[in-house]
Structure formats: C-alpha cells, structure tokens
N, C-alpha and C positions, 0 to 999 in steps of 0.2 A: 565318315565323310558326309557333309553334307550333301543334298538332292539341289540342283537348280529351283525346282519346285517351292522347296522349304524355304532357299533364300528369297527369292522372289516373296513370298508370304512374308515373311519377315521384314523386309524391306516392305511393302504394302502398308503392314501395321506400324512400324515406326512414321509414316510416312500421314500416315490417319493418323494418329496421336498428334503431329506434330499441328494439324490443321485442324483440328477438333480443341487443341487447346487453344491455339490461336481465336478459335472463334469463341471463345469464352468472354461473355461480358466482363469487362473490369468491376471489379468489386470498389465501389465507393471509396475512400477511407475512412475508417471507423478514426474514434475520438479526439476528431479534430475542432470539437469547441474550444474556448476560452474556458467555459468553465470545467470542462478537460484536465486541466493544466493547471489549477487553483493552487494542487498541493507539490506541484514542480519544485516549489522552493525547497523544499525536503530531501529532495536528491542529492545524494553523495555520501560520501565514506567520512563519516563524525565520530568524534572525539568527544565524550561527553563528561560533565563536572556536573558537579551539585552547588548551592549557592556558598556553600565554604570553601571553594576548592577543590574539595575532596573528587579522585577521578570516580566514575559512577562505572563506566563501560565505554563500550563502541557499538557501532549502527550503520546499517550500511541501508541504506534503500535507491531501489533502483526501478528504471520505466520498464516492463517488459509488457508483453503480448501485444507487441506493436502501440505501445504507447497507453493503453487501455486501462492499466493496474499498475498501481507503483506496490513495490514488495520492499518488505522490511524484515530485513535479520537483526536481531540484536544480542550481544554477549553482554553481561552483566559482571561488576567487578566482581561480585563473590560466587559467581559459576553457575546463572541463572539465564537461560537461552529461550526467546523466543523468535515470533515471526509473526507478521500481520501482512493481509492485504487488502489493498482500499482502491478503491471504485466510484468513480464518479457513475448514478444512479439517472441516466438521463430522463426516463420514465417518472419519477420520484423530485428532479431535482436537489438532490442532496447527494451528499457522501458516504459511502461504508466502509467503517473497517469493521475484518475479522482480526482477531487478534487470539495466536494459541501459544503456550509456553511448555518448555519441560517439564513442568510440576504439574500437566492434566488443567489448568485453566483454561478458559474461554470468555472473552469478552468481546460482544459485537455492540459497535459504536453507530450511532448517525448522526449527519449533523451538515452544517453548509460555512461558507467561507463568507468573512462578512465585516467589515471595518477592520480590512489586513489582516485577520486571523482565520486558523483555522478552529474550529468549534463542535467538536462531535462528544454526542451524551449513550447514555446506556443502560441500563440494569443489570444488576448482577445478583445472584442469587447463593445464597452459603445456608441449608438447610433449610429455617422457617423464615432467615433473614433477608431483606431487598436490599440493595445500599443502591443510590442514584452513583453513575461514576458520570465527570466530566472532563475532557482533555484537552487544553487550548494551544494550540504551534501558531508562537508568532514572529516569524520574519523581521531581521534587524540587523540588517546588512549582512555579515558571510559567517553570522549565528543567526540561530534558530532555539527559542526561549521553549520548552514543551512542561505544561502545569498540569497535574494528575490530581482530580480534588473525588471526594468522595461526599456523600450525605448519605445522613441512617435516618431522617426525619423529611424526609420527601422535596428535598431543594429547599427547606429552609435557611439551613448554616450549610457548609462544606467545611471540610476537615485536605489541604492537602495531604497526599499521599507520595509525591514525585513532585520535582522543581530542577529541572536540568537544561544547562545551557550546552548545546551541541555545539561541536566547532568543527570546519571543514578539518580533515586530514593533508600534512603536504603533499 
C-alpha cells in the first residue's frame, strides 16, 4: 500500500511535468517553405508503365517526418525492391535523394526544381567506371512522366535507362 507521503510526491511530479512542459517554447515549424513542397507532386500510391504499355511496377511515396522528407518504396515488375529518400537541402538550396535497392546499390542524386520539373543528377561508380546518371519527374496533370538517362562520356550524349509514366492508384 501506498504511503500518503509517496502519493503526495507523485502527484507533485506529475504536476511539475505538466507545467514544465507547458513552459516549453513552441518549436517553429519546420519545412514550411514553397520550396519544401516542390516534389509534393509525387505523392501517392502509383501504378507505373513503360512507354509500350508494358506494366513496370508500383510506388508509393509519402510525406513523413512531419512533412521534411518524402519516402519512396518501390516494387518492380520482376521482383526488384527499393526505397529512396529526398530532402529539400535548405542550407544548399537543392534537393537530395538517397536512393538504396535490394541488389546492394546506392545512388545519391542532387538537383532543384525548375521549368515544372524535377531534375536531380549523380555519379555512380561500378569499379574503375563513372557513368553521370540524370532523373527528370515531370508533372502532367494526375501522371507523373519520370526519365532515367545515364552518360559514360561526362554529359555529353545520354543513354536513357527508365521511361515510366506513373498513374495514381484508385
């Protein structure tokens, strides 16, 4: 059984808690810019195709950490899974993505939004090889066009590598 004592204390310390958090400054809100919100179009649960038709996968990307980071799962038609997350870089003005996959790859992108598109670039490295990669999402009413281009000669020609048109899910 409890002690008058102990409840007393206890009631005291819930009681300081309650007004010790109250006197806590409000914390601003974080990433409430416009340019915050650039890659917003991107959000939701997509259905994607290739320029034939052909179904490619699904994607899901969503705002988490209170708005901060949009996250991206993706499944691939023939059983290739990753995930990316991208950050508006306010210090930097630009965007990042991380991008990691089942198969042990990594590719980190930057880049900024700019004549309605999104535009983040990269290096990638495979042994003694560099290939530039570039990835463009551009917005077009309730799709989302996303171009995957690579170069082995430092931006001179590109080679795409991905051409997928997303479509919202119902």
């Amino acid at each position: 059984m409890r002690s008058t004592s102990t409840r007393a204390l206890s009631l005291a310390l819930a009681l300081w808690s309650s007004v010790a958090a109250a006197q806590q400054p409000a914390r601003p809100p974080a990433c409430t810019s416009a340019e915050h919100h650039q890659f917003d179009f991107w959000i939701g649960e997509w259905s994607v195709t290739l320029p034939n038709g052909k179904y490619a996968g699904t994607n899901r990307v969503e705002s988490i950490l209170t708005g901060c980071v949009l996250r991206e799962t993706w499944s691939g038609a023939g059983g290739m899974h990753g995930t990316s997350y991208n950050i508006y870089d306010a210090a930097r003005s630009h965007w990042h993505q991380t991008w990691v996959d089942d198969g042990g790859n990594l590719l980190q992108l930057d880049g900024v939004f700019q004549d309605g598109r999104m535009v983040l670039t990269g290096e990638q490295k495979s042994g003694s090889a560099t290939t530039q990669q570039r990835i463009t999402w551009t917005p077009n009413g309730k799709e989302v066009r996303q171009v995957w281009e690579t170069s082995s000669d430092g931006g001179k020609t590109w080679s795409v590598v991905f051409d997928g048109t997303y479509r919202k899910k119902a």
